[in-house]
Each structure stands twice: as structure tokens, then as C-alpha cells.
C-alpha positions in Angstrom: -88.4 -34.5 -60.3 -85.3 -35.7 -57.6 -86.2 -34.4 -54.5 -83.0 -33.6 -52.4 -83.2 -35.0 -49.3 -81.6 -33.3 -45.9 -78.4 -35.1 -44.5 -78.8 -37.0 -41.5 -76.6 -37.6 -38.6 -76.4 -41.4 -39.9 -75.8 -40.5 -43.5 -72.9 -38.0 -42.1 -71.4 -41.2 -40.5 -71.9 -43.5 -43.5 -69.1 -40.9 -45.9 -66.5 -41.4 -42.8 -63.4 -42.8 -42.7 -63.2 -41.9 -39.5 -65.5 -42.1 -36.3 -69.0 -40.4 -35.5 -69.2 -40.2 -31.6 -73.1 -38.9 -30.5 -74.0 -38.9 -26.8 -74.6 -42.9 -27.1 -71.3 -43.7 -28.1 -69.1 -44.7 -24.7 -66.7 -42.1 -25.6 -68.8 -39.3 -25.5 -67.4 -37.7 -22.1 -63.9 -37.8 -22.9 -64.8 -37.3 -26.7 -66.1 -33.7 -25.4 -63.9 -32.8 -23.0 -61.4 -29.8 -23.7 -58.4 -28.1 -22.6 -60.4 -25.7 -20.4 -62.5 -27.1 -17.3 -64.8 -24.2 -17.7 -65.7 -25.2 -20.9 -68.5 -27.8 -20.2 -71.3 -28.0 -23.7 -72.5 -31.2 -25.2 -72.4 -31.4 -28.7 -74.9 -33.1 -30.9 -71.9 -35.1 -32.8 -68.2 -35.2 -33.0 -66.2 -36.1 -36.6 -63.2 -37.8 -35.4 -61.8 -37.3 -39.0 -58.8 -39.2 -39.9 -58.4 -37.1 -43.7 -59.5 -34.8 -45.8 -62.3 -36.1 -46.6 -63.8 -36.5 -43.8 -63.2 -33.1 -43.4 -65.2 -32.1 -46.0 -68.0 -34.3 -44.8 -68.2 -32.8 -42.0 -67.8 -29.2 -43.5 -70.6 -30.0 -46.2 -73.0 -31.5 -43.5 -72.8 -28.7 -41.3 -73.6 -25.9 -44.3 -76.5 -28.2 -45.4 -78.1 -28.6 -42.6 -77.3 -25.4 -40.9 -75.6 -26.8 -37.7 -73.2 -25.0 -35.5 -69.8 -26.0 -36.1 -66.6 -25.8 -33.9 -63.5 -27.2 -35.2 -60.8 -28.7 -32.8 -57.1 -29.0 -33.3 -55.2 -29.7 -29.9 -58.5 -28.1 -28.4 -56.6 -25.3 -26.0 -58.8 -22.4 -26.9 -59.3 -21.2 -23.7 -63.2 -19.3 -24.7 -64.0 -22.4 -25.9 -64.3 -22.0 -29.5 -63.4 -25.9 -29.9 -66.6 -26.8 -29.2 -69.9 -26.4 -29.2 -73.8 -26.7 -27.5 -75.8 -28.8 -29.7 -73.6 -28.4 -32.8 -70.9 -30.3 -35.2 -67.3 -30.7 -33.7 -64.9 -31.8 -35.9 -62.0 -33.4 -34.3 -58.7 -33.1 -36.1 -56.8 -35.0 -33.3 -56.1 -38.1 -35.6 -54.8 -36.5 -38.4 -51.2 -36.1 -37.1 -48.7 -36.5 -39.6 -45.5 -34.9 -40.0 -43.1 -34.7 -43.0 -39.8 -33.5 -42.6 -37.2 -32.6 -45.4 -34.1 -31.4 -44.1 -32.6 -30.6 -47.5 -35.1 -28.1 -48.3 -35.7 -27.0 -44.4 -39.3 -27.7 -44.5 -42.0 -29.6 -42.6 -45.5 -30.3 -43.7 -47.6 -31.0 -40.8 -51.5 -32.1 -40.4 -53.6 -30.2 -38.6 -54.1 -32.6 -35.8 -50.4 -32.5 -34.5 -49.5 -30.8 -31.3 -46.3 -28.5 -30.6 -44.6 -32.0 -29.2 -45.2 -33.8 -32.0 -43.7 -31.2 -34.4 -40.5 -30.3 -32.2 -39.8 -33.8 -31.8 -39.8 -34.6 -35.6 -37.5 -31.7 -36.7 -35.2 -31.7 -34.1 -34.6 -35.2 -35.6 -32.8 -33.2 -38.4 -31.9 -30.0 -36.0 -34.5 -27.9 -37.3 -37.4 -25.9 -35.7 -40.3 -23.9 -36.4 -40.9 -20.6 -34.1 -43.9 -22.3 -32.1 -45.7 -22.8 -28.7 -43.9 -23.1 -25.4 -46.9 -25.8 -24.3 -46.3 -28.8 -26.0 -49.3 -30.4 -25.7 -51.3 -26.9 -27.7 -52.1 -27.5 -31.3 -50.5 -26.3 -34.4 -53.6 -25.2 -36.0 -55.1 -22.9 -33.6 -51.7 -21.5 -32.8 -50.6 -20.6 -36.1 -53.7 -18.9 -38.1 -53.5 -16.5 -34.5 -49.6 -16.1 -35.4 -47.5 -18.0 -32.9 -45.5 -16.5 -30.7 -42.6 -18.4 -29.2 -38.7 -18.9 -28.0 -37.2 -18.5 -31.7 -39.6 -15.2 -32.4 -36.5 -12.8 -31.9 -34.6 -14.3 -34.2 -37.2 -16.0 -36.7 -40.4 -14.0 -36.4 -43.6 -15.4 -35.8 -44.9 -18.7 -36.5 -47.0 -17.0 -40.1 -43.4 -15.6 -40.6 -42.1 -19.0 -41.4 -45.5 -20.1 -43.0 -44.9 -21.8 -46.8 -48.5 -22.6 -47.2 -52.0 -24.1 -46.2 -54.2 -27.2 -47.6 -57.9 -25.5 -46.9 -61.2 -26.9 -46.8 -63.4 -24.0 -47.5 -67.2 -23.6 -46.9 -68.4 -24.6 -50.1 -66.5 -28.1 -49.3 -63.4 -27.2 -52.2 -60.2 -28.6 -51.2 -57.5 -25.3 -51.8 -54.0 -24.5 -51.6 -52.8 -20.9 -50.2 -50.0 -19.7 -50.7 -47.9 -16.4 -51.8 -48.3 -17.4 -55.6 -52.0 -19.4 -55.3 -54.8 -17.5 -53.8 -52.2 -15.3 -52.4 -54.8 -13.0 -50.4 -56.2 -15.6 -49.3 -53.3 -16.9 -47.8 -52.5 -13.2 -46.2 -55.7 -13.4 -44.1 -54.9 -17.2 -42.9 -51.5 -15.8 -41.3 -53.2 -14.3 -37.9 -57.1 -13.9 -39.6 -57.7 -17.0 -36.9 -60.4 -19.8 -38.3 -62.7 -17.3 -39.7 -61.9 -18.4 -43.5 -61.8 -22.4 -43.7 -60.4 -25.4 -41.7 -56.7 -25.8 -42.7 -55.7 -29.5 -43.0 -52.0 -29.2 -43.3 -49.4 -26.9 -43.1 -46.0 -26.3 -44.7 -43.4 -24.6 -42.9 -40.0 -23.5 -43.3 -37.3 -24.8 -41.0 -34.7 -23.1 -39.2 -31.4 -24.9 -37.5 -31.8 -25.1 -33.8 -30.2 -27.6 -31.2 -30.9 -30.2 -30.5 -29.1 -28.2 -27.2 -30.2 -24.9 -26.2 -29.1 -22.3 -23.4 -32.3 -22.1 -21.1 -34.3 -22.4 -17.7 -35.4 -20.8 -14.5 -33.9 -18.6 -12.6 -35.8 -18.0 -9.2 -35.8 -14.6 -7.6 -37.6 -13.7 -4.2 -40.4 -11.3 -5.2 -39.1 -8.1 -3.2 -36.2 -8.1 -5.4 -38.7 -8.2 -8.6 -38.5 -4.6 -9.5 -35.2 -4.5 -9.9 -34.3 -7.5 -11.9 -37.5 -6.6 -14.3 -35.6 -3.7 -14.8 -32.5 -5.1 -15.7 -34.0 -7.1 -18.3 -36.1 -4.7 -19.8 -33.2 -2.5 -20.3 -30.6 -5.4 -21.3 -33.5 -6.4 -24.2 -33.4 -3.0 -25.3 -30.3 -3.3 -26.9 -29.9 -7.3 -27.4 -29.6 -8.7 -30.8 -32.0 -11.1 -32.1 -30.3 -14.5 -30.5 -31.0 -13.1 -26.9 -34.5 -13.7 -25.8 -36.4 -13.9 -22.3 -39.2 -15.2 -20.7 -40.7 -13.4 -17.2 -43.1 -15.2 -15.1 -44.9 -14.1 -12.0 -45.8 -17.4 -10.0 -45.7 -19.1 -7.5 -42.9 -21.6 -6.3 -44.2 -25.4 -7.4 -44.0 -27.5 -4.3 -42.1 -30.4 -6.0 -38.3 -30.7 -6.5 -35.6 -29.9 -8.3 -37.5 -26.9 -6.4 -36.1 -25.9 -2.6 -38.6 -26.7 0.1 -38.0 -24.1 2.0 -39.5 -22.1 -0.8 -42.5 -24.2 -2.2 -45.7 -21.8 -2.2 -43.6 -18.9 -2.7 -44.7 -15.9 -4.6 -41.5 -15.1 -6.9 -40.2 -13.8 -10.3 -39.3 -16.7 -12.9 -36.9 -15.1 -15.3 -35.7 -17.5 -17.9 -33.4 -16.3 -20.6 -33.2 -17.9 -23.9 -30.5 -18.3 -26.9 -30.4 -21.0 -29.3 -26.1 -20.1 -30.0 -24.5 -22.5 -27.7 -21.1 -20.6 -28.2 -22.1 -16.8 -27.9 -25.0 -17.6 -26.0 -23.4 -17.8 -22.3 -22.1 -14.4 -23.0 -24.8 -12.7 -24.7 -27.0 -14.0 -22.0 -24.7 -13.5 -18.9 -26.3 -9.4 -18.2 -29.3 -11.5 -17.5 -28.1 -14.8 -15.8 -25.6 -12.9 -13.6 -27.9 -10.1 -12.2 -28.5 -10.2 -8.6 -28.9 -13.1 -6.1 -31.1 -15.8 -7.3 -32.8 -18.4 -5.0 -32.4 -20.6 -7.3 -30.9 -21.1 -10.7 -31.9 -24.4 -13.4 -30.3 -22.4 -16.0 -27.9 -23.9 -18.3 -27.4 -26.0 -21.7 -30.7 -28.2 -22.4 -32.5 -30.3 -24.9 -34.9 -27.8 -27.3 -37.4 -30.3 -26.9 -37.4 -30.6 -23.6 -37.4 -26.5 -23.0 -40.4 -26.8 -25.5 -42.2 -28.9 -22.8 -40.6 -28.0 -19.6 -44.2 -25.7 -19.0 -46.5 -28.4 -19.8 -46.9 -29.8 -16.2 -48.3 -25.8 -14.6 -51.3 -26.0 -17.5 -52.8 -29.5 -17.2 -56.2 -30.2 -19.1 -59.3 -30.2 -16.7 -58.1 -27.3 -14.6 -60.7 -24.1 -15.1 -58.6 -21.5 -17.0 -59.3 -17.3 -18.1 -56.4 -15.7 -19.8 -55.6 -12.2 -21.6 -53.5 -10.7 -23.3 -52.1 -6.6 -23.1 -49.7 -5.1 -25.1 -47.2 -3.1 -23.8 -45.9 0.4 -25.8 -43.0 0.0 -23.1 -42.0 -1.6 -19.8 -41.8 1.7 -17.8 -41.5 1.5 -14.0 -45.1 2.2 -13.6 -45.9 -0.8 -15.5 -43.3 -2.6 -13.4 -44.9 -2.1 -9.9 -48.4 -2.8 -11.7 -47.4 -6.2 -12.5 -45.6 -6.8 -9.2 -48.5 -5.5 -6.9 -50.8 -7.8 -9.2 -48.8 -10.7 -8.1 -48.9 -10.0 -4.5 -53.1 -9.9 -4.6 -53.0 -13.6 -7.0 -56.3 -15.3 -5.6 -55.0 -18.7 -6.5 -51.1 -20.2 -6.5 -51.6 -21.8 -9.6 -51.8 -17.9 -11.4 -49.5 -16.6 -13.7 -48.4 -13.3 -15.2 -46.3 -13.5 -18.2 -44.5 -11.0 -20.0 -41.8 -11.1 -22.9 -40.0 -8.9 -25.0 -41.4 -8.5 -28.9 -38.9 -6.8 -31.2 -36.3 -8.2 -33.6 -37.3 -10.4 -36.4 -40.8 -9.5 -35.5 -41.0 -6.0 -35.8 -39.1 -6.1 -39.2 -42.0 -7.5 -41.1 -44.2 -5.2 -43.0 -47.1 -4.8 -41.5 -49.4 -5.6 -44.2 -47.2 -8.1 -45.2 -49.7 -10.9 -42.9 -53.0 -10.1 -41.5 -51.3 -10.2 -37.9 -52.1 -7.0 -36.2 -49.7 -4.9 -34.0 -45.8 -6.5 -34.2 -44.8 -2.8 -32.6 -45.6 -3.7 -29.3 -41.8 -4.2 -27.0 -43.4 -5.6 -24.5 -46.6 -8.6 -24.1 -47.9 -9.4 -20.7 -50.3 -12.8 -20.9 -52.2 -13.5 -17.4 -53.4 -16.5 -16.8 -56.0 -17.4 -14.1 -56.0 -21.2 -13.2 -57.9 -22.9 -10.4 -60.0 -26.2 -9.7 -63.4 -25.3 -7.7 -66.2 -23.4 -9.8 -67.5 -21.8 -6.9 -64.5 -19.3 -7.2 -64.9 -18.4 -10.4 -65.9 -15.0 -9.9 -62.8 -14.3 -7.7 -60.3 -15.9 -10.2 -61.9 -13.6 -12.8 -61.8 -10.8 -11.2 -58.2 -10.8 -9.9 -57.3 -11.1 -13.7 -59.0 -8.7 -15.3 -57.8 -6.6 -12.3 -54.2 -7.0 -14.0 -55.4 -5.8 -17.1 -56.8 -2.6 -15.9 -54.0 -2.0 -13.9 -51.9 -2.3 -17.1 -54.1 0.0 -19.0 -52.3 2.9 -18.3 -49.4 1.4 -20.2 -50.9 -0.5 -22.7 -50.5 0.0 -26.8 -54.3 -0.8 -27.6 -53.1 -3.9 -29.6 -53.8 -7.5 -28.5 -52.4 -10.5 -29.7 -55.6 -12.9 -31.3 -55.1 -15.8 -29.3 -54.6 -13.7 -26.2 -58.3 -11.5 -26.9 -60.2 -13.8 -23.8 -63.3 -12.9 -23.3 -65.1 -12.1 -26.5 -64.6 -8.5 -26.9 -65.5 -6.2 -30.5 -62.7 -3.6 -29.3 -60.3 -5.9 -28.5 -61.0 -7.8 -31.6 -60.7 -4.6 -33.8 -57.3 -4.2 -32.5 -56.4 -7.9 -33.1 -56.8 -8.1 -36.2 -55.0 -4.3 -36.9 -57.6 -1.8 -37.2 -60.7 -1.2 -39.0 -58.5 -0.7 -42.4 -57.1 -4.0 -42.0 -60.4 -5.4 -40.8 -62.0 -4.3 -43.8 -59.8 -6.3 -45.9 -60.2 -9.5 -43.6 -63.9 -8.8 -44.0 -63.8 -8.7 -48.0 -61.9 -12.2 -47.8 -64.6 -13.5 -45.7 -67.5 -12.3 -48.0 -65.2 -14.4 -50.8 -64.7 -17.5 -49.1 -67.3 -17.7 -46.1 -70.5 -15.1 -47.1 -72.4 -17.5 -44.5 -70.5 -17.3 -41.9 -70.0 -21.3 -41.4 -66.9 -20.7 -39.5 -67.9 -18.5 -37.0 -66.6 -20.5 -33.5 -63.7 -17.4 -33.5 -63.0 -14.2 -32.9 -65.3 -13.7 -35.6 -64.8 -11.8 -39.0 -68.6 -11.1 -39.7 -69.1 -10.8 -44.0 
């Protein structure tokens, strides 16, 4: 009789094509390290995998053997979920390679490529996915939550341009989804998060953008906030689907093209978007020409270089809480809610965002993708940001202050990768509902009974 005997951390290493890094290894610290300071745990091994395969090494050893693991794309989840306390990681930051064909309009992209890496290999051809505004956040993590970006208006979300998925599942299979192959399968990967499988490459579908765009700040002194929040949130109320628009609550960064005279300042950031360089200026203009700027950097600019023009305000290292709120509408109330939020920011390197939904978004079914509210008009993301841990119960609280000041106003949806804090209401309302749940839950008792995959906003079987 064969006795079958338990993998071992050696063994593991010994099927790789890739690299094994344990706490020995001299690349252990940075091998560990995340996007979010906060996030400080000490994992037992990481798979640096460089294919599929090792993929599935790494996927089988962890069932077998019943360790804990986290799988990392660009390794931005901000609760942490890339990583884990004693368990597997597997590290998808090698496999980075990107396919373009600009005669069919679409990309197939590896699991381990950043925004940056994508934008810059379409916009070879003039093409672009609806994506991230960081350029240095991964594809992975950012599309299973549904990817919300600059072309949403006019080309939905980033599932909404989603061909299909290579899947490693928890049994080790190798699987395509799709809308013709394991088609419900593929519904829950398109905003279900990780819960179902690691994905190892995605297809997309390509839309022509650039290579120049109409974007960039413009600066307004925070007393005159109100007022220009209102003029955008009644010029987006009627805009078509090429005029979109960023708001940003910040602070002025002390660094040119910036004015010293106003570095540290608390302001409003409006920055309106259009990817038609001929009706654009126009279209645009109710927003660009309202009131008396500060400061204005807006104008005709590389796509890639809008893509990445944030990167620099969310280094890695830097401690980081965020969370999302939904918004059934951007009354006045909700208006001197996020304005007197900004006025009490604990930190200058805060944030509150907020962008119009609408257009191409809201015109998808609602079933059509597991996704789970595209009827909110209006998304406010705050981000907390500081350096010293001894204020993290400060930086904390001023955020989730924001929230509850927004409750009032809120539409009791949440975007996915905007939950924070692990949260089972919140969650509910991610993923659409407990009807919609139900469904996601059924798919997981298919493909992950176990619960292997379970570094998420988990789907419990």
C-alpha cells in the first residue's frame, strides 16, 4: 500500500519555475512588503511564480496541506488581503505579459501587469481599456472588483469590457471563462472579487483612445468649493457620455508646477475629463470655465501620462484606510458634508474623492455581471494617508467620520474594492443583495466548497 506523503515547503520549491522566498532567503523583507504600511504579517513562504504552473503548485500545495493563502497581483489591497500571517503568498508580480492586437481591439494581459504596463502597451496601437487612475495598482485585483476609471462614462466598467479569464481553480484545473465556456462562472468573476480562483490572464476588448487626451487640475480655494461642486454636479447631470470628471478634496502639494504661495493649502481639485480632442474643449468648457481658479494644468495630454499623473500622492510604505459611499445624489446637504469633512482632515496627505457614475455604466443590466449597484450618480472614495503609527487612531477616525457624515445621503451600495474595513453589511451590498449573494454563493459551493480563497471580501459556501 503507497502511502501519500504531505507536501513540504522544499518539495513546493522543487515543482517551481519560479522562486520560493522563506524568511532565510535575503529577500524576505522586501519580498513581504505591500502597498499598505499598515499592513505588516510575515508569511511562512512566498511563490514568486513566473507561469501557470507554478500557479497551480502553489494552489495545490496550499489545499493539501491546509495553509492560508493570499494571492498578490500589484499588491494595493489596502485590508491586506495580499498577504498573509504564517500562510502561502503567491506572487504574481513576474508574470507580466501583454498581447496586443489592434485588428481585433483586444489585449490579453497576465495577471502580474500593473495599470502602467497595460496603458502603455495599447496606447502603442491607440487603444485602452477602462482601468485604474494609479498606475502602479494591478490588473487583477482591480478588475474581478469591477474597475472603475476615466473611460467608465463612455465604456462602462472594466468587467464591461471583459472577453474572458484563464482560471486556476481550487482543485488545481486550469479553466477558461467566458460568456460561451462556464459562462456563470464567468458572471461571478466580473465584480465576485478572488473568492472563486486565481485568474492568470485576462482578455480584454479595446477601445480607441489618444494617445492625447483633454485633462488635469484645476485648483480652486476651498471657500469657493460649494459652489463649483455644484456646478458640476448639475453640468454631469445632463452631459453625454464623453464628458467625465474627477473631484478631489486635498491639500495643495508643496512642489511645483504648484504656486508657493499656496503649498499646504486645503482646496478643491476638479479635473475634467474627455477623450474627443475636437468636441471635447466644448463639451468640457461648463466645467473648465466656471469660476476663478487658482490654478489651472488643464489642457490636451498624453493618456498615459493622465493614467499616472496620481501615482506620486499614493506611494508604497505610507499607512493607508480608505472607503467607499455611494451616493443616490449629490444634494447640497451632501455637499457641505464633504466640504466640512475636508476642513477637519487630520493629516495633509488626505483625500476625498468623488465622481460622477452614470452613462455607459448604468445601461448594463444588472444581472448582466455580478457587480452590485451601477445606480449610484454619485461615488465618494476617502482615503486616509499618513506616516507615524502612533496616529492611527486619529487618521481612522477622521475617515470614518466622512462616512457617517455621508450617511444621510448615501444609496446603501458600496463599490467591492472600496468596502475597507471588513464589514458583512457592507459586503451584502457589494456584491448586490442577498439575491444576488445567493447566486455568488452557489458558484462558490461549485468551484471553492472549501473555501481556499478566502483572503477577500469573502463569499462563504
Amino acid at each position: 500500500m503507497s502511502v501519500v506523503e504531505t507536501p513540504t515547503l522544499e518539495s513546493l520549491a522543487a515543482q517551481l519555475r519560479g522562486e520560493l522566498v522563506t524568511p532565510q532567503h535575503p529577500d524576505y523583507e522586501s519580498a513581504r512588503s505591500v502597498w499598505n504600511g499598515m499592513v505588516d504579517r510575515r508569511p511562512a513562504a512566498i511563490v514568486r511564480a513566473l507561469g501557470t504552473v507554478d500557479v497551480v503548485a502553489a494552489v495545490s500545495y496550499a489545499r493539501e496541506t491546509g495553509t492560508e493563502l493570499a494571492v498578490r497581483g500589484g499588491g494595493h489591497s489596502s485590508p491586506g488581503f495580499s498577504t498573509s500571517e504564517g500562510g502561502l503568498v503567491l506572487d504574481l508580480s513576474r508574470m507580466k505579459g501583454i498581447w496586443v492586437d489592434p485588428v481585433a481591439r483586444t489585449a490579453r494581459a497576465q495577471a502580474g501587469a500593473l495599470w502602467g504596463d497595460l496603458d502603455r502597451e495599447t496606447q502603442a496601437h491607440s487603444l485602452a481599456v477602462p482601468g485604474g487612475q494609479i498606475s502602479h495598482t494591478g490588473i487583477a485585483g482591480l478588475t474581478l472588483g469591477g474597475g472603475i476609471g476615466w473611460l467608465s462614462r463612455k465604456h462602462g466598467l472594466t468587467i464591461d469590457s471583459l472577453v474572458s479569464v484563464d482560471v486556476v481553480t481550487a482543485d488545481g484545473r486550469l479553466v477558461t471563462a467566458s460568456a460561451d465556456e462556464h459562462a456563470e462562472l464567468f458572471w461571478g468573476l466580473r465584480g465576485g472579487s478572488g473568492n472563486f480562483g486565481v485568474v492568470v490572464s485576462f482578455e480584454y476588448r479595446l477601445h480607441p483612445v489618444g494617445p492625447l487626451v483633454l485633462g488635469g487640475p484645476i485648483v480652486y480655494a476651498l471657500d469657493a468649493a460649494a459652489a463649483v461642486i455644484r456646478n458640476a454636479r448639475d453640468v454631469l447631470a445632463d452631459a453625454p457620455d464623453d464628458v467625465a470628471v474627477w473631484l478631489v478634496l486635498t491639500h495643495v502639494p508643496p512642489q511645483p508646477p504648484f504656486p508657493e504661495q499656496h503649498w499646504g493649502e486645503t482646496v478643491l481639485v476638479v479635473a475634467p475629463f474627455s477623450a474627443d480632442l475636437e468636441r471635447g474643449p466644448g463639451l468640457l468648457e461648463p466645467l473648465t470655465g466656471f469660476g476663478t481658479p487658482l490654478m489651472s494644468l488643464h489642457g490636451p495630454l498624453p493618456y498615459t501620462a493622465l493614467q499616472s499623473a496620481l501615482d506620486g500622492g499614493v506611494p508604497h510604505g505610507n499607512r493607508y484606510w480608505e472607503r467607499g459611499d455611494n451616493l443616490a445624489a449629490l444634494t447640497d446637504g451632501a455637499i457641505d458634508a464633504l466640504v466640512a469633512s475636508a476642513r477637519e482632515m487630520t493629516s495633509p496627505r488626505h483625500e476625498i474623492l468623488f465622481f460622477p457614475l452614470g452613462g455607459a455604466i448604468a445601461r448594463v443590466v444588472p444581472d448582466a455581471t455580478a457587480f452590485g449597484d451601477r445606480t449610484a450618480q454619485w461615488v465618494v472614495w476617502t482615503v486616509a494617508q499618513w506616516t507615524d503609527a502612533a496616529e492611527d487612531d486619529v487618521h481612522r477616525g477622521w475617515a470614518r467620520g466622512v462616512s457617517a457624515a455621508l450617511a444621510p445621503f448615501a444609496s446603501g451600495g458600496v463599490y467591492v474594492n472600496a468596502i475597507g474595513e471588513p464589514d458583512e453589511k457592507r459586503k451584502v451590498a457589494a456584491y448586490g443583495g442577498a439575491e444576488k449573494l445567493e447566486r455568488l454563493r452557489a458558484l462558490k459551493r461549485e468551484w471553492d466548497p472549501d473555501n481556499l480563497f478566502r483572503l477577500n471580501h469573502n463569499i462563504t459556501p
